[in-house]
N, C-alpha and C positions, 0 to 999 in steps of 0.2 A: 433839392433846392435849398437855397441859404433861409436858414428861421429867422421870422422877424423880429426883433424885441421892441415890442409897443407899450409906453407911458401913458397912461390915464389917469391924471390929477397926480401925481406923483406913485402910483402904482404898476409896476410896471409887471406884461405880460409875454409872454414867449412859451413856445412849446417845451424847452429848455430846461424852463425855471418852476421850481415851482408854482403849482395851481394859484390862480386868484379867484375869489371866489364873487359871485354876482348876485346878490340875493338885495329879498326884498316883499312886500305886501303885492298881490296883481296887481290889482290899480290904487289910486290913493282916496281914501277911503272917507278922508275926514286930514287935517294938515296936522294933529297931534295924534291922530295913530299911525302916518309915516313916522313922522319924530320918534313915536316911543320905537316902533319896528329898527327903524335904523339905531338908535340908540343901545337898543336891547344886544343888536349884531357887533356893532361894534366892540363892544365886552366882551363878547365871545371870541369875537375874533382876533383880537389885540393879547387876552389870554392866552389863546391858540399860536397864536402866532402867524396866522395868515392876510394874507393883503386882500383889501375888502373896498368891494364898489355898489354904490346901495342902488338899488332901480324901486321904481313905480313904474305905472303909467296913469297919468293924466285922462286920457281918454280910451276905450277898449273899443274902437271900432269896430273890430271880427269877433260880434255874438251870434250865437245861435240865433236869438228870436229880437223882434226891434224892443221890448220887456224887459230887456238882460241890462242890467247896471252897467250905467261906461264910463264912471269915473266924476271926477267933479270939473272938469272942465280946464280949459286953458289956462285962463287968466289965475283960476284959482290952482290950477297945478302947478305953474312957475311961480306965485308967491309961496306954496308949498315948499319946492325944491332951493329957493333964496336963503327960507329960513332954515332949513336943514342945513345947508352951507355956512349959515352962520351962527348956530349952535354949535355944532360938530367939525368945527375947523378948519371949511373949505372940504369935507368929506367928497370924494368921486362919485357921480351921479351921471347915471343912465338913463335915458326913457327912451318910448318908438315914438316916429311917427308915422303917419299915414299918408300926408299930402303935404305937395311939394311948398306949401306955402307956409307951412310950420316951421319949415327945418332951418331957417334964417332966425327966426325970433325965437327957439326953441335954442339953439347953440347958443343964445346968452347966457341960460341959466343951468347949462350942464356941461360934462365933461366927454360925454359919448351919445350919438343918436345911434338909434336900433331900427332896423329897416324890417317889420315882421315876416313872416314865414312867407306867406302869403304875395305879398309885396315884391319879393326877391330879383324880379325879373323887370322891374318899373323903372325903366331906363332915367325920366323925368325925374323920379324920385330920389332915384342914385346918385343922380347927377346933384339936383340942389342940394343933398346930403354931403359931396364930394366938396362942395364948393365955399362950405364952413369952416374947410379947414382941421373941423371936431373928426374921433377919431369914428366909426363909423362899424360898428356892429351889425353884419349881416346875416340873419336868421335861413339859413337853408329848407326851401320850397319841400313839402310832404312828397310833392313830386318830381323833387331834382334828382340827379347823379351827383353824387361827392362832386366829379370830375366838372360838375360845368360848372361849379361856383366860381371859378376862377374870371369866366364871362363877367359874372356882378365883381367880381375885385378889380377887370380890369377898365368898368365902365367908370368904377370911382377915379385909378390911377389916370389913365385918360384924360380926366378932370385938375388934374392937380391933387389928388392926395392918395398916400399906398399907406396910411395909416390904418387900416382894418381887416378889424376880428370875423371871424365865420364859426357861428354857432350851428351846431347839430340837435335836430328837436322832434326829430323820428321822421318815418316815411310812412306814408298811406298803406295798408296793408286790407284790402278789403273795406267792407265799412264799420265805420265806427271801432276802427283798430287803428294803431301806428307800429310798427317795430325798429329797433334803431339796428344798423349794421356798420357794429365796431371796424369794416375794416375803411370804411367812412373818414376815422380820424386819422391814417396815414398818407391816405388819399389826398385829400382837402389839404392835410399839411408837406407832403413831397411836392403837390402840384401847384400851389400859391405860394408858401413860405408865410403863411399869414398864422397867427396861433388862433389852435382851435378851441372853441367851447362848447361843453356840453350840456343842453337842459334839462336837467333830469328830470323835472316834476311836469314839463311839459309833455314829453315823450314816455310819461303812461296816461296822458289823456284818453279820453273815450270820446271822439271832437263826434259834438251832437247828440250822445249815446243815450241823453236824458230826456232826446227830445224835444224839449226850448230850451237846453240847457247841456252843457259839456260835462259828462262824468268821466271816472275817472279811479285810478287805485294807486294813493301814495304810497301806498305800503311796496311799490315797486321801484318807486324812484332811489333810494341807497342803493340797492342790488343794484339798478343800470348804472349808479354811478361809480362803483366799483370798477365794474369793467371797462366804465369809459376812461377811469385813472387807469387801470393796469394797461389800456392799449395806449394811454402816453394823451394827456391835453393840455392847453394851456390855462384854463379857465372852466370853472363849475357855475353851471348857472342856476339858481332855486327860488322857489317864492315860499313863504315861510307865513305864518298870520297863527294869532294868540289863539284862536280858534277858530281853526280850516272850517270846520263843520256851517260856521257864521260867517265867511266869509260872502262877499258881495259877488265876486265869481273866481271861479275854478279851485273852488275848494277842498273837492274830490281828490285833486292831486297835489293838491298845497300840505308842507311840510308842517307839521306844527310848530312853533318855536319853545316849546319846552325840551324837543325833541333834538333840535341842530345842533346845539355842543355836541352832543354824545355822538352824533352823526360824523360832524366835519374832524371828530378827533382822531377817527380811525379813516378817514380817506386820507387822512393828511399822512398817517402811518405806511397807507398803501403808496400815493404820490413820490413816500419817499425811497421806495421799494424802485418802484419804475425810474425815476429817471437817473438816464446818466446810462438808460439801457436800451434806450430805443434807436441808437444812431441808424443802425441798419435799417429801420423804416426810413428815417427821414434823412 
């Protein structure tokens, strides 16, 4: 199937092209440690040379226990995302929503909504999501098949928009385990033509594994994303924070940010290895 090449704030994605990359803090934590978080990426990335789209989330509806941090809230997460746009130059801005009644007054203040894992199958949801217009980032279910996301791509097109990405973020493997199966990304992209992304810091979660809380081993997330570069994606997705260990949630798999240059310098070495060699998958 034909690859799609999708623009997000002037960045643009394809299986094709080289990675973009999607990082960011889990949730927004505070409106000047988005700022510095993105701020900080942006450096790195502009050095690097990779094309960069900052996420938060405003609210973390899917916690372990109702105790678990979910963010600072609406109103105060779209003044968040405002000012970040107009510090950083109209920067690309991502977040999820949850409920279909966000997703109207959330595409004012961003460039992408994010439909969570979980969520994938929420017809209502997709649908108001579809109907923004925004480009439309679909998180693939713990318990989907590569092969049915195409159902959620084509409940969006259906709607009026075939603008959307389909992120990979592991499958349910037992409990309190996920494992990701690389052949997912040729799947997902020969069967939609949509570029794909990969989470890496998501998919070594341990969802629950703490009990009221999601553990987790970053020290896994480079290696998955190695492999999810060498089998060909359009997009790397990471959450990053000054110190994972403090972070408000899922810090377990959060990447440190002293840590990402040195990281995204050699996937970007690997991305450049693979593409331009994958035709025969896609």
């Amino acid at each position: 199937m034909e690859q799609k090449t999708i623009e997000i704030g002037g960045v643009k994605i394809s299986n094709r092209l080289p990675f973009a990359l999607v990082c960011g803090p889990c949730q927004i934590e505070s409106k000047q440690h988005s700022i510095d978080i993105c701020g900080a990426m942006i450096e790195i990335t502009k050095e690097l040379g990779i094309p960069y789209i900052f996420k938060a989330s405003f609210d973390k509806a899917n916690r372990s226990s109702v105790s678990g941090a979910r963010g600072i809230g609406f109103e105060k997460g779209m003044e968040t995302f405002d000012e970040i746009k107009k510090i950083y130059n109209n920067i690309p801005i991502v977040t999820d929503v949850h409920e279909t009644h966000q997703c109207a007054e959330t595409a004012k203040h961003v460039d992408m909504l994010q439909i969570p894992a979980f969520l994938c199958r929420q017809t209502d949801l997709l649908i108001a999501a579809a109907k923004t217009g925004k480009v439309i980032n679909i998180k693939k279910g713990q318990f989907m098949a590569p092969e049915d996301m195409k159902n959620a791509v084509k409940k969006c097109a259906d709607n009026g928009n075939d603008k959307v990405c389909l992120t990979e973020r592991g499958t349910s493997f037992g409990y309190h385990t996920l494992i990701v199966d690389m052949t997912g990304f040729p799947v997902m992209a020969k069967t939609t033509g949509c570029p794909v992304i990969f989470d890496a810091t998501h998919s070594v979660q341990k969802p629950g594994g703490l009990g009221t809380a999601t553990g987790g081993n970053r020290e896994m997330a480079p290696v998955l994303a190695r492999a999810a570069i060498a089998a060909g994606i359009g997009g790397l997705f990471m959450e990053t924070h000054e110190n994972p260990d403090k972070a408000l949630s899922d810090g377990p798999n959060t990447i440190a940010l002293k840590d990402m240059k040195a990281i995204l310098a050699y996937l970007k070495e690997y991305d450049a290895l693979t593409k331009g060699k994958i035709t025969d998958y896609y």
